[in-house]
C-alpha positions as CSV (number, residue, x, y, z in Angstrom):
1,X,0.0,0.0,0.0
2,X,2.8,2.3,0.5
3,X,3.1,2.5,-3.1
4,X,-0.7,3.2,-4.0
5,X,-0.6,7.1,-5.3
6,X,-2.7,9.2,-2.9
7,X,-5.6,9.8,-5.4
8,X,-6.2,5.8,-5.1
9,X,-5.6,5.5,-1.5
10,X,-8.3,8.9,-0.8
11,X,-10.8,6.6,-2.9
12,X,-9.9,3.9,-0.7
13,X,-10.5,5.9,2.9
14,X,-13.4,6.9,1.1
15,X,-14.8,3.5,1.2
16,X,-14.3,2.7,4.4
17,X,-16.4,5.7,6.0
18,X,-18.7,4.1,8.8
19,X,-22.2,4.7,8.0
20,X,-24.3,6.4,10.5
21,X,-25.2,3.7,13.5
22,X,-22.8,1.1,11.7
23,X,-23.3,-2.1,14.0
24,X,-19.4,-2.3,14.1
25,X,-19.3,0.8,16.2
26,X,-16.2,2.4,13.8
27,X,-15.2,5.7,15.3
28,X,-16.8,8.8,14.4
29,X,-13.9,10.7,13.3
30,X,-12.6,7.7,10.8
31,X,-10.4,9.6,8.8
32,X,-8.7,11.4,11.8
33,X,-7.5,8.3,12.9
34,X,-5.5,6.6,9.5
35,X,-4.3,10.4,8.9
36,X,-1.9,9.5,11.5
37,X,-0.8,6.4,10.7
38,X,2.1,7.3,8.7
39,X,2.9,10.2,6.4
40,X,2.3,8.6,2.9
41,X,-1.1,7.9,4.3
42,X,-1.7,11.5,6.1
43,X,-0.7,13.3,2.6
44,X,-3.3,10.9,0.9
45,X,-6.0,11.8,3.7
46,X,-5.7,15.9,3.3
47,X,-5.4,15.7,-0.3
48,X,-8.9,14.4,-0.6
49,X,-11.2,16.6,0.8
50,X,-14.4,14.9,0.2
51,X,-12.7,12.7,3.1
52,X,-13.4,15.6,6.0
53,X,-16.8,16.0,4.9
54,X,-18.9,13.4,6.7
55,X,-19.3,14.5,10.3
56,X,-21.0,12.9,13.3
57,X,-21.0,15.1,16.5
58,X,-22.8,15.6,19.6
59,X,-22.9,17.9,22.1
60,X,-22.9,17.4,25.4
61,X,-22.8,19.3,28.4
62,X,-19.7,18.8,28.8
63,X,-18.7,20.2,26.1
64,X,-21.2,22.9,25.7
65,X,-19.1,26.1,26.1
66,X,-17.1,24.7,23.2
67,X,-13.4,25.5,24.3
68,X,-13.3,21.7,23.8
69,X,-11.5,19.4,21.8
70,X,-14.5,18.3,20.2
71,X,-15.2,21.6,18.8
72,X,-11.6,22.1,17.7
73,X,-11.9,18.7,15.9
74,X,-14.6,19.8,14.0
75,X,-13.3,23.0,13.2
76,X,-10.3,21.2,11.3
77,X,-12.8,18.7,9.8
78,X,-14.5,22.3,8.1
79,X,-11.2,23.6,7.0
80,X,-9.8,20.1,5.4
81,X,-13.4,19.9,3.7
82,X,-12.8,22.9,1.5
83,X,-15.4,23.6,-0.8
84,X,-16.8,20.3,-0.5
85,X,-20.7,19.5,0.3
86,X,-21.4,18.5,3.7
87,X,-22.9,15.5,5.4
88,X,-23.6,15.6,9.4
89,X,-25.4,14.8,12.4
90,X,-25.8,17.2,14.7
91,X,-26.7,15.5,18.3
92,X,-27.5,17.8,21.2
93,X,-28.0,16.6,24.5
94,X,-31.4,18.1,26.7
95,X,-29.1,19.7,29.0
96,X,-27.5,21.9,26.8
97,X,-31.0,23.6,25.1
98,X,-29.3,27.0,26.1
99,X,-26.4,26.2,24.5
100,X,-25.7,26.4,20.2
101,X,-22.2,26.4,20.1
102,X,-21.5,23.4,17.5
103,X,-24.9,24.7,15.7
104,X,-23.1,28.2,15.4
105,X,-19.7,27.0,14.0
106,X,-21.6,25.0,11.1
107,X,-23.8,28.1,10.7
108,X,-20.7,29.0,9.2
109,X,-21.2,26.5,6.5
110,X,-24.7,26.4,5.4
111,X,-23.8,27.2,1.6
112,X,-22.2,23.4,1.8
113,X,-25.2,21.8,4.1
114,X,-26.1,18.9,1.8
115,X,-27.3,15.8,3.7
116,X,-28.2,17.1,7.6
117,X,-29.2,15.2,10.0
118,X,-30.7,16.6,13.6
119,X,-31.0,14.6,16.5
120,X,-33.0,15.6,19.1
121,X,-33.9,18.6,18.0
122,X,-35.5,21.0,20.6
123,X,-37.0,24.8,20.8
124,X,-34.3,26.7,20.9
125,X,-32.3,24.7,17.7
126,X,-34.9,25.2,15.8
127,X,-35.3,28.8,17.0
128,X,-31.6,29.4,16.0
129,X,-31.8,27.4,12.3
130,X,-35.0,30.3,12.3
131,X,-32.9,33.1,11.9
132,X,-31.5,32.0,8.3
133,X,-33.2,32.3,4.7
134,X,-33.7,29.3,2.4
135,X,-31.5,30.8,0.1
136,X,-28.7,30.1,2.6
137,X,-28.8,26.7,1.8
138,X,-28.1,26.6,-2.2
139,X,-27.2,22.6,-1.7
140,X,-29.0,21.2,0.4
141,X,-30.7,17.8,-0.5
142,X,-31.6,15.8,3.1
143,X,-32.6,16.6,6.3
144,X,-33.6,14.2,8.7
145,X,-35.2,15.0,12.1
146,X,-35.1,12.3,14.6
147,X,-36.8,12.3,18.2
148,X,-38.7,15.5,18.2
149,X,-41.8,16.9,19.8
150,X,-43.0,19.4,17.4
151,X,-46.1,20.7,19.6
152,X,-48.2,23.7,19.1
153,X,-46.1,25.8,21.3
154,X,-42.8,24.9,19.4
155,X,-43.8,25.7,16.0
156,X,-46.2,28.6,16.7
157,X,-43.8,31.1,18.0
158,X,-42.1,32.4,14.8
159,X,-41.5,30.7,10.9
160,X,-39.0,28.1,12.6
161,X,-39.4,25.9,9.6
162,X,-39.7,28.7,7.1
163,X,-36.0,29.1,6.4
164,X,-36.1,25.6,4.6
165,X,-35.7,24.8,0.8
166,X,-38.3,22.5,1.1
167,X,-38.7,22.5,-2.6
168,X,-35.1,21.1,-3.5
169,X,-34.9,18.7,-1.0
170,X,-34.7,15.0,-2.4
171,X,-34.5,13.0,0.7
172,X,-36.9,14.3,3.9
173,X,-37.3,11.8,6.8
174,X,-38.7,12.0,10.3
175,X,-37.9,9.5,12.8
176,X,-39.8,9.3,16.0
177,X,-41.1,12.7,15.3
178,X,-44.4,13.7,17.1
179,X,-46.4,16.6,15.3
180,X,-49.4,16.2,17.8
181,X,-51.9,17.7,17.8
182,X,-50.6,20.2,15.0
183,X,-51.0,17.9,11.8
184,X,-51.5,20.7,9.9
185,X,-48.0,21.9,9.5
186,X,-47.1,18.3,9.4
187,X,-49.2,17.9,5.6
188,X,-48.1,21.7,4.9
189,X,-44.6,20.9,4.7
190,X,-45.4,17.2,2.8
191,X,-47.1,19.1,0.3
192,X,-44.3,21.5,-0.6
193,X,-42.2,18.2,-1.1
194,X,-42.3,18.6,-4.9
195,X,-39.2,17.2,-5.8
196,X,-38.5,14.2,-3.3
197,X,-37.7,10.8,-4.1
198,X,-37.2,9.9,-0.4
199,X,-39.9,10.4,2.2
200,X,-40.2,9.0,5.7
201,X,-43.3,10.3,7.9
202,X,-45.3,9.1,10.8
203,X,-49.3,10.2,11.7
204,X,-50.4,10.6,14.5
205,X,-54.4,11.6,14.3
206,X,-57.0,11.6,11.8
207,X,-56.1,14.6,9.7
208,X,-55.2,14.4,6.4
209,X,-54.2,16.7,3.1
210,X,-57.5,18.2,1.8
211,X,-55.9,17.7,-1.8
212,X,-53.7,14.8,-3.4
213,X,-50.1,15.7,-3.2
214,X,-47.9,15.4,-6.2
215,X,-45.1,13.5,-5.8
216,X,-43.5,12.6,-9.4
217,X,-40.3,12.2,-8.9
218,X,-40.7,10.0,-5.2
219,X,-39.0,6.4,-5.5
220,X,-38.7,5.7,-2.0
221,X,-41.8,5.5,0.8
222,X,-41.7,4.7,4.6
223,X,-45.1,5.3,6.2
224,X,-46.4,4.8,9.8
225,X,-49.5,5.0,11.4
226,X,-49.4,6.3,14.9
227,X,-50.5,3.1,17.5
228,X,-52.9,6.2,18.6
229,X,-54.4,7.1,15.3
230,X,-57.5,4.7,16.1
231,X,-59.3,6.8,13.1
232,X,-56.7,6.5,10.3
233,X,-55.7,3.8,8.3
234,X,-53.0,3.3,5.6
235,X,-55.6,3.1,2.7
236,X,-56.7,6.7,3.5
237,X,-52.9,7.9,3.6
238,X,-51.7,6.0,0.6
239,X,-54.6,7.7,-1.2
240,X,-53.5,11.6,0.0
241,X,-50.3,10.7,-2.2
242,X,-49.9,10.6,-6.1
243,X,-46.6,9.0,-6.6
244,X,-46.3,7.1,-10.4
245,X,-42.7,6.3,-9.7
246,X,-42.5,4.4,-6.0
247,X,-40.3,1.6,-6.3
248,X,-40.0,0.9,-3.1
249,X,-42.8,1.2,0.3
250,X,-42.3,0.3,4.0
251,X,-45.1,0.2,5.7
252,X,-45.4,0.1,9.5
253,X,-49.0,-1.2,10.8
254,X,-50.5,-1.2,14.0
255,X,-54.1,-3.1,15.5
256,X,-55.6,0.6,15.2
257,X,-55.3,0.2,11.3
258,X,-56.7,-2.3,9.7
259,X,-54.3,-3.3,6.7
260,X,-57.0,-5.6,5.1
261,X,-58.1,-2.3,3.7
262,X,-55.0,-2.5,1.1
263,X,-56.7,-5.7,-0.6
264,X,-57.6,-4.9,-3.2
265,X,-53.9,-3.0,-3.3
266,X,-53.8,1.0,-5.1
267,X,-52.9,0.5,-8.7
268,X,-49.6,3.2,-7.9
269,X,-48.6,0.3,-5.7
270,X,-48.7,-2.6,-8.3
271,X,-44.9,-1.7,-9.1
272,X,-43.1,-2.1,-6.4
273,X,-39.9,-3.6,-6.1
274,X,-39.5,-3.0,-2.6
275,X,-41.8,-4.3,0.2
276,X,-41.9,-3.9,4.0
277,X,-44.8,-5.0,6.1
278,X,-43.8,-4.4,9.6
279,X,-45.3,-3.1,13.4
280,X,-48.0,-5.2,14.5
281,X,-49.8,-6.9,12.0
282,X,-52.8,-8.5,14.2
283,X,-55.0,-6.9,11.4
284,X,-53.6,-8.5,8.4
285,X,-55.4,-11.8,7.2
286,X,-54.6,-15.0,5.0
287,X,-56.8,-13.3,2.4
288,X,-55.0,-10.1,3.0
289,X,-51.9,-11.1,2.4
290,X,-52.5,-13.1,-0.4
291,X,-54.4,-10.3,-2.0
292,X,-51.5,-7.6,-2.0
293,X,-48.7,-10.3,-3.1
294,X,-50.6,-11.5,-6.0
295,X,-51.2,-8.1,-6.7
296,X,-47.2,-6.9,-6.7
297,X,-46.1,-9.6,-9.7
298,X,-42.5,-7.7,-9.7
299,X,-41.6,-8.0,-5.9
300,X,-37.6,-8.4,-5.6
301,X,-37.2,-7.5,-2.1
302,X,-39.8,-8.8,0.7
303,X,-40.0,-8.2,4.3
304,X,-42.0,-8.7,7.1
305,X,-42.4,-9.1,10.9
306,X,-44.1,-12.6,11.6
307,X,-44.7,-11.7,15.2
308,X,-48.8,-11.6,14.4
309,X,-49.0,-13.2,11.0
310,X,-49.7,-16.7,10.2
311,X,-46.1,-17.7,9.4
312,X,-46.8,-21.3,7.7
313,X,-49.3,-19.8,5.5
314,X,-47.1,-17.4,4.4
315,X,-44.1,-19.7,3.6
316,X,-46.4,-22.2,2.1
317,X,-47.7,-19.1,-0.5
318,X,-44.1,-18.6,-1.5
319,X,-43.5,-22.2,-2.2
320,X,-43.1,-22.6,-5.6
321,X,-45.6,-25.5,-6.9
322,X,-46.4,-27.4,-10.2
323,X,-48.3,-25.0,-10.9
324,X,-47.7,-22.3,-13.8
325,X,-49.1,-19.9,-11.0
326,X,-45.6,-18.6,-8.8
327,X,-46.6,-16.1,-6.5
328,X,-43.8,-13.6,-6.5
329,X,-42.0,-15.1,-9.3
330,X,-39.0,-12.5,-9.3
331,X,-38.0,-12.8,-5.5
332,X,-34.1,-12.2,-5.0
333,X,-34.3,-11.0,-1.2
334,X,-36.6,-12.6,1.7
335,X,-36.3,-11.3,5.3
336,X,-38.4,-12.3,8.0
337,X,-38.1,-11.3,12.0
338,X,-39.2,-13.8,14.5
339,X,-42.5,-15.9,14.7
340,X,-43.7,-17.6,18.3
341,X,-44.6,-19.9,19.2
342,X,-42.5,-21.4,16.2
343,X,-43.6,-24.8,16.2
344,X,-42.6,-27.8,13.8
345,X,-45.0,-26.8,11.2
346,X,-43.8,-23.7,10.9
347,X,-39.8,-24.8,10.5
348,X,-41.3,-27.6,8.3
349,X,-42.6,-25.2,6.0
350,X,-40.0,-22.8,6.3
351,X,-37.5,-25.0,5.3
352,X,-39.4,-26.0,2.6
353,X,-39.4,-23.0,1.1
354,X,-35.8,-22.2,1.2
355,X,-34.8,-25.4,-0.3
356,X,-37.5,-24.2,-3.5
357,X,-36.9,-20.8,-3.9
358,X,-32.7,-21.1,-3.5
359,X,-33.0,-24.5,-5.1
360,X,-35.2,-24.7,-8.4
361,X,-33.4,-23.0,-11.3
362,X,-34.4,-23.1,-14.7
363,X,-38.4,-22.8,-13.5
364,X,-40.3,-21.1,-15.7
365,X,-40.5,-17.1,-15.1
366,X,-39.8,-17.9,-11.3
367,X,-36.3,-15.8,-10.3
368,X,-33.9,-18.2,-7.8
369,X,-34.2,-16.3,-4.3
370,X,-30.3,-14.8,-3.6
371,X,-30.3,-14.2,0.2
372,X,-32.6,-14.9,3.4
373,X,-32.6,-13.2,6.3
374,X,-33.7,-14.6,9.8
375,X,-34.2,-11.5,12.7
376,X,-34.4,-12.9,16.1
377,X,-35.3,-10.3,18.9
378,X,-35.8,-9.7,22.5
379,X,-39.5,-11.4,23.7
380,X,-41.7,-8.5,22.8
381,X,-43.7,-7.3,25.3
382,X,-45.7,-5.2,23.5
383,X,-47.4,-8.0,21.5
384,X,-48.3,-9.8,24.5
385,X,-46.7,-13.3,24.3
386,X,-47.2,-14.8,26.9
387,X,-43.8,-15.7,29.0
388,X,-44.8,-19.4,29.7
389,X,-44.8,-19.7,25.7
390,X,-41.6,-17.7,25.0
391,X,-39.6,-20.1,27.4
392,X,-41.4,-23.6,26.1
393,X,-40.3,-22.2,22.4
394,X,-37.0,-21.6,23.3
395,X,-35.6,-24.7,22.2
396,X,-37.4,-24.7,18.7
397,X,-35.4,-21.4,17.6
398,X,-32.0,-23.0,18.1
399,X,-33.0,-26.0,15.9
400,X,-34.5,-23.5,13.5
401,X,-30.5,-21.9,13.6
402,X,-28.7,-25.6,13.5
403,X,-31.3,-26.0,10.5
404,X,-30.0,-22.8,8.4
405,X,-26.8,-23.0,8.9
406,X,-26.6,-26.4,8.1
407,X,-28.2,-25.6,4.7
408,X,-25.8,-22.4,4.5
409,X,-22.8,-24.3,4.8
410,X,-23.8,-27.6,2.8
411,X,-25.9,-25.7,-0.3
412,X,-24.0,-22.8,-0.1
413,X,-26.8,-20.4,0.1
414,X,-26.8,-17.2,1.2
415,X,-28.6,-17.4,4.4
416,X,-28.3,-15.2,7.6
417,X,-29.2,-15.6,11.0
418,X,-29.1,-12.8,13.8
419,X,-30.1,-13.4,17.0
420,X,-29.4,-10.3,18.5
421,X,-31.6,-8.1,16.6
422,X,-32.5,-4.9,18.1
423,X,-34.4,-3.2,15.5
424,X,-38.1,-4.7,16.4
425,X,-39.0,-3.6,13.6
426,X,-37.9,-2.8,9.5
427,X,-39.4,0.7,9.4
428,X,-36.2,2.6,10.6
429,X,-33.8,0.9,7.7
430,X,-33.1,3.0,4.5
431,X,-34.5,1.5,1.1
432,X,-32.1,2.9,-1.2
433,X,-28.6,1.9,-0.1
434,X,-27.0,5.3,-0.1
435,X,-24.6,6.4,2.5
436,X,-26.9,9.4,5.0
């Protein structure tokens, strides 16, 4: 490697940035540590300034003042950025509310914002970001808001959001954001979404858009229906939305909203590649489910949480019979969380399934399946199973592992089991692959 000319050792770093919440826990500043690893390698670092541009930071009280060497770290990560967009997460801890000090040095640089990402963001952040004009952010493309409270009082007192491009952004995503019980602003800013192809939103009441939004460009859906919405369903949300284009559409369900109502499925959904069924899905039946897979004849990429569906029925529809009938004939990518209480007839027809849809090449119009996922989490509480059945199940998992991996190592087949799974459900997960 100490050979490789810088240009091909930047592209190199460059590959090896962490992703946001990467499950190997890389360090934040990634390219501060192999800049000192020797010289050939620091010269190759600074000469690539795309390198500095990825930021993940968080401040803390102790750190809120800023004479810190977090801040200073930053600061260098700015300057050995150049001219280059920016990509960053911005966490601020609740005890520091008071306190903007990391928000005001990348004030600085709000003609490179490109991909932003807020954590936490309270009053007096988005009171601060309220003092710009949307022309200050020529490049900016995402913003992501994650664990927010927008309430009447937040977004009342002054045009907080006013300052955003909403208009040129291609990527918009809230994540365990609460707009309760002020919707309104909620569909106002949707509807100015003109040009995204990325859109994550959660609702929380029965308020909708009065008109359908347009949404031509949109490739990308994740939509969730508040477990307090008892008056809303996906059906009526799907239909506030014109999007021609979707490719791909995670869905997260709860008992308040009855996902029968998507059988017979929208017509704008019949072209999906990308499907995620996740959150409780006590309302979803056999007929359901058949009804929307039938429906969705160029399916690649499946997934759902089995917790509340009828998991044999549902492996047995993806068998591939005699039949010239294949119900998702163009399957590649199959992930599936946890079902209890797994019992023989469910591993039975599991594995049953796997050996047909990794196994049968050469069927007519029926793609071979490329990879399997198998999500094992904590007992769920939340979907009441009972403890008495989680512990006499216990056993029946572990022959479900020695099962798949005996298959992975003997077929060769890409299967993967985790059973340490965190996520509980899909509906967090991006779609499109891209670094954020």
């Amino acid at each position: 490697m100490a050979s490789f000319p810088p240009e091909v050792l930047g592209e190199i770093f460059l590959a090896c940035i962490p992703a946001l919440d990467n499950k190997d826990k890389l360090p934040a500043y990634f390219p501060y540590r192999i800049s000192h690893v020797c010289r050939h390698w620091r010269t190759s670092a600074l000469a690539s300034p795309k390198l500095w541009s990825f930021l993940d930071v968080e401040q803390t009280q102790e750190n809120e003042e800023g004479n810190c060497a977090e801040l200073f770290l930053m600061e260098a990560y700015l300057e050995r950025s150049g001219k280059h967009p920016l990509t960053f997460r911005l966490r601020i801890a609740e005890e520091t509310m008071h306190y903007q000090t990391f928000l005001e040095c990348l004030e600085r640089h709000t003609a490179r914002w490109q991909d932003v990402f807020l954590v936490s963001p309270d009053h007096y952040t988005l009171e601060h970001l309220a003092q710009g004009e949307p022309s200050n952010y020529p490049m900016l493309r995402s913003l992501v808001c994650t664990y927010g409270y927008f309430d009447s009082d937040t977004i009342s007192e002054g045009p907080i959001f006013d300052p955003i491009p909403w208009g040129q952004l291609k990527r918009y995503h809230e994540h365990d954001v609460s707009w309760f019980p002020d919707c309104e602003r909620q569909w106002e800013i949707i509807s100015e979404l003109t040009a995204v192809v990325d859109l994550r939103a959660s609702f929380y009441d029965e308020s909708q858009y009065e008109t359908v939004i347009e949404m031509p460009d949109l490739r990308f859906a994740s939509l969730a229906i508040h477990k307090n919405a008892d008056e809303l369903d996906i059906e009526d949300i799907i239909n506030c939305f014109d999007f021609p284009g979707i490719q791909g559409l995670n869905l997260k369900l709860t008992n308040a909203c009855p996902a029968d109502t998507l059988s017979p499925l929208p017509n704008q959904l019949k072209g999906l590649k990308i499907l995620r069924l996740c959150g409780s899905l006590n309302s979803i039946s056999n007929g359901a489910l058949l009804g929307i897979l039938t429906e969705i004849e160029g399916l690649t990429d499946l997934a759902l949480e089995l917790r509340a569906v009828d998991a044999p029925h549902l492996f047995e529809l993806l068998t591939p019979t005699d039949s010239e009938t294949v119900l998702l004939p163009r399957l590649r990518a199959l992930r599936t969380t946890d079902f209890k209480p797994v019992v023989d007839a469910q591993l039975d027809a599991l594995l049953e399934m796997l050996h047909q849809r990794f196994g049968q090449i050469g069927r007519a119009g029926c793609a071979r399946l490329e990879r399997f996922e198998f999500l094992l989490g904590a007992r769920p509480s939340i979907y009441s199973i009972p403890l008495d059945e989680w512990e006499a199940s216990k056993n029946v998992p572990l022959t479900m592992f020695e099962k798949l991996e005996e298959l992975r190592a003997s077929e060769g087949w890409d299967i993967r089991v985790d059973t340490e799974w965190k996520g509980y459900d899909f509906w967090k997960e991006e779609m499109d692959g891209e670094f954020l």
